[in-house]
N, C-alpha and C positions, 0 to 999 in steps of 0.2 A: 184486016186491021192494020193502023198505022205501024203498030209498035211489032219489034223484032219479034218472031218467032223462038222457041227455045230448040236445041237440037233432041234428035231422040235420045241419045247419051245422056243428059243433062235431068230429061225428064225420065229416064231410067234409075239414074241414080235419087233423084228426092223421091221416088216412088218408093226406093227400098231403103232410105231412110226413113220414111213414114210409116214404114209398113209394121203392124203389131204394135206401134208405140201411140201415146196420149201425145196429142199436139194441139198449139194454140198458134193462130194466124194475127197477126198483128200486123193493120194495114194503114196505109197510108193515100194520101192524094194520088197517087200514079192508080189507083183500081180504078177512080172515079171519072178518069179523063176519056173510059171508053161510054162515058153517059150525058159527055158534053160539059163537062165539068172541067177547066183547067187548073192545073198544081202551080206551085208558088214555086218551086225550083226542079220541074223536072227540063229538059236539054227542050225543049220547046216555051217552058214559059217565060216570063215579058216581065221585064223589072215592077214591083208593087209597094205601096206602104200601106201596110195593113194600120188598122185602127187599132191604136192601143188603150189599153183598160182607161188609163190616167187623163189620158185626152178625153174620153168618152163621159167618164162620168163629173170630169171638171170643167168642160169647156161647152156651153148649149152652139155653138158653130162650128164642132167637132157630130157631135151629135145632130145635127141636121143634117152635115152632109153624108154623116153612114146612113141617115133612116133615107133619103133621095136615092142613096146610090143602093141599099138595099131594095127598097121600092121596084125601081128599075129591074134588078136584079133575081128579083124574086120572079120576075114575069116570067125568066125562062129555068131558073134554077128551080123555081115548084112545082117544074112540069118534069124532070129529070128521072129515068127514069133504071132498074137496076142494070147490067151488063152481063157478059156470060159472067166473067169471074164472079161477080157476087152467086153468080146463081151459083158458079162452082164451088164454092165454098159453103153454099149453103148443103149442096149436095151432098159434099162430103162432111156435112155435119159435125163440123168443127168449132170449138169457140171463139168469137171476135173480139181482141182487143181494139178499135179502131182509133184513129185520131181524127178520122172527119169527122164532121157533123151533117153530113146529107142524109142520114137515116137507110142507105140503102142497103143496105148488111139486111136490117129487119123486114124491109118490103119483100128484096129477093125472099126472106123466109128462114134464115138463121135463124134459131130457135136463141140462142147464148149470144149476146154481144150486148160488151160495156161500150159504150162513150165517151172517149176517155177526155172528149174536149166540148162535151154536149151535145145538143141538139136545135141546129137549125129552127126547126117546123114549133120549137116553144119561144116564149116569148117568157119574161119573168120582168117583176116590179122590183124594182131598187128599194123601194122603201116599205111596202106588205108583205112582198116574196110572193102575190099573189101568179098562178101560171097560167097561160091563155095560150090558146091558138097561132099559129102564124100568119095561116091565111086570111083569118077572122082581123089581124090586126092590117093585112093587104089591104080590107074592104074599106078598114078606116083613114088607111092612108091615100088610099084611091080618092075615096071621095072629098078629102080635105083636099086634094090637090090635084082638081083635074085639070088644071096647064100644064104638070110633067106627063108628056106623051115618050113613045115608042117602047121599042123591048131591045135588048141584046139576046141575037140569037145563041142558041145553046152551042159551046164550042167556041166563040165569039173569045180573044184575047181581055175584051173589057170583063169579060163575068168571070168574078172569082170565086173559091173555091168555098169561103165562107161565106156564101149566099150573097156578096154586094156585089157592085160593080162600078168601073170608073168611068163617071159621068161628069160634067160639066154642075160645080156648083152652085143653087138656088141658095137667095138670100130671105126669098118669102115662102119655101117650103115646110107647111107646119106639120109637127109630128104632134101626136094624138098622147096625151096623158094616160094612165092607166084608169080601168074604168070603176076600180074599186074603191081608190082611193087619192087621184088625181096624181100619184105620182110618175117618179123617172122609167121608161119600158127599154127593157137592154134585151138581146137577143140570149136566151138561153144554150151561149155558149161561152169556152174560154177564151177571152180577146189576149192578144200579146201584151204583156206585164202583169196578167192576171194569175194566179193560183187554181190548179186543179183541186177541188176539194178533196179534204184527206176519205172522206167514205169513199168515192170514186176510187181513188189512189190503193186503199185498203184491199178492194173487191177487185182491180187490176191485180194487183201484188197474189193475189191467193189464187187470179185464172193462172196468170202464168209459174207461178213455184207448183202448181199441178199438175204441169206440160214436163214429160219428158223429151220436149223437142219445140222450139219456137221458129217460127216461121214468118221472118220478115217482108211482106208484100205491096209491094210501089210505095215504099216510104225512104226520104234518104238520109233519115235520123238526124234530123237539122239540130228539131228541137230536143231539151233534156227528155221530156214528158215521156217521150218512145227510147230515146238514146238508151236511159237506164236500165229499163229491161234485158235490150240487147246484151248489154254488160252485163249484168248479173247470171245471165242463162251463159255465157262464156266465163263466167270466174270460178261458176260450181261446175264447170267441167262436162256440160250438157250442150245436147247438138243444137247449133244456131243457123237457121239456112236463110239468106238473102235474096230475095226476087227485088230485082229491082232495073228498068234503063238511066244508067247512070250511073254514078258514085256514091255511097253513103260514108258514113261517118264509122261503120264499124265494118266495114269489107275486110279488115285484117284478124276479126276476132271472127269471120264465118267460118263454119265448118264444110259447108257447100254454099257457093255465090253463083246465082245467074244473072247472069246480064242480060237480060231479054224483057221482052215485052210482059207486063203482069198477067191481065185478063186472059192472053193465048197460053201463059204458062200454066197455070192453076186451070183452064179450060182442060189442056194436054194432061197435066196430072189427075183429075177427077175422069176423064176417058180412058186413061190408062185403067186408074181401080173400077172403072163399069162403063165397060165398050157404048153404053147407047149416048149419041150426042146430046151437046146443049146447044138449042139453040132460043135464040132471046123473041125472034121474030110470034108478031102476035102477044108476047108478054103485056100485061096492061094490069096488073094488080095495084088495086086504090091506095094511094099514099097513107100510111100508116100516121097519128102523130102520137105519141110515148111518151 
């Protein structure tokens, strides 16, 4: 793997911190990058302007160019597939708070995980709330627009994290109305300026006050959404441990911080509690849509 290994020290000690206690893993874009997925600020990624709510649902040239570069993006982002850590996590049968929206917490086989910023693989009407498919809405975009050719390979700098990709803007690429009731189709997740719904919010709030120990992994707590938690599991005076390559926002409120690679750490930790390996090879379980 790319990313820094952890030392045996390191993965000693969050072993016997986890050990006999309830813990909640709260992950971020650094778990997803060993699935070909890159993060928006980890020490490898590439300056980006993500699409924000207000642009998106104000502007029909704002929304053309996410459903293009989604398009595009989807080619290699819904083939994505989970990594050991997820599978480590699933092993250790932990609950997930996540902030991505790739779905892979649930393919690897977590049995508990919120999303705390949606899900990619749904599609939602602006105007019915009616929910569909993603790849079902692929088929429609494909065929309204078969002069956008190629793919961005998985890994690929242009494909981001929230399933688009940066493409070259088309001024005659049509996106498809919703098929219930002809209206606006936003991707069933949270764009930046958008609000987390308070249920999500709620049902976040009650995994982690459950956790006698949170467990921050490949996230550098940019945004509030994750930041908060971290704060609060360090104000009531409960272990907060940091996996992350890079810097976050609360490295000074951790009680244990590693600096290592995510997927080899939580690999290492779920082999320390049950010596038999993970290994992802041959993995091919059907994409899940929730």
């Amino acid at each position: 793997m790319l990313d820094l290994a952890p030392t045996a020290d390191q993965v000693a000690r969050l072993r016997d911190l986890l050990a006999g206690r309830h813990w909640v893993a709260l992950t971020g874009a650094g778990i997803s990058t060993d699935s070909g997925i890159p993060d928006y600020r980890g020490p490898q990624a590439r300056p980006t302007n993500p699409m924000q709510y207000r642009e998106f649902v104000g502007e029909p040239a704002s929304r053309r160019r996410y459903w293009v570069r989604s398009m595009m993006g989807h080619r290699s982002f819904g083939r994505a597939l989970p990594n050991p850590g997820h599978l480590a996590l699933a092993r250790l049968a932990v609950p997930v708070l996540t902030q991505n929206v790739d779905g892979l917490h649930t393919d690897a086989g977590s049995a508990r995980v919120i999303d705390l910023h949606g899900r990619i693989s749904r599609v939602v009407c602006l105007d019915c709330g009616d929910l569909t498919d993603r790849d079902d809405l692929q088929v429609r975009l494909e065929d309204a627009n078969p002069g956008v050719v190629g793919q961005i390979p998985a890994g690929h700098a242009e494909l981001r994290p929230d399933g688009d990709a940066e493409v070259a803007e088309r001024d005659d690429f049509v996106v498809p109305p919703c098929l219930a009731c002809g209206g606006m189709l936003k991707p069933d997740v949270v764009f930046f300026g958008e609000s987390v719904p308070r249920p999500i919010v709620d049902q976040a709030w009650a995994m982690v006050d459950a956790a006698e120990v949170l467990v921050v992994a490949g996230s550098s707590l940019t945004v509030m959404s994750g930041l908060r938690f971290a704060r609060a599991q360090a104000k009531r005076g409960r272990p907060l441990v940091i996996v992350n390559h890079g810097v976050t926002r609360a490295d000074e409120l951790a009680t244990l911080r590693i600096d290592a690679g995510t997927s080899p750490t939580l690999v290492a930790l779920a082999e320390a509690v049950d010596p038999h390996p993970i290994d992802q090879g041959g993995f091919d379980a059907p994409r899940r849509h929730l």
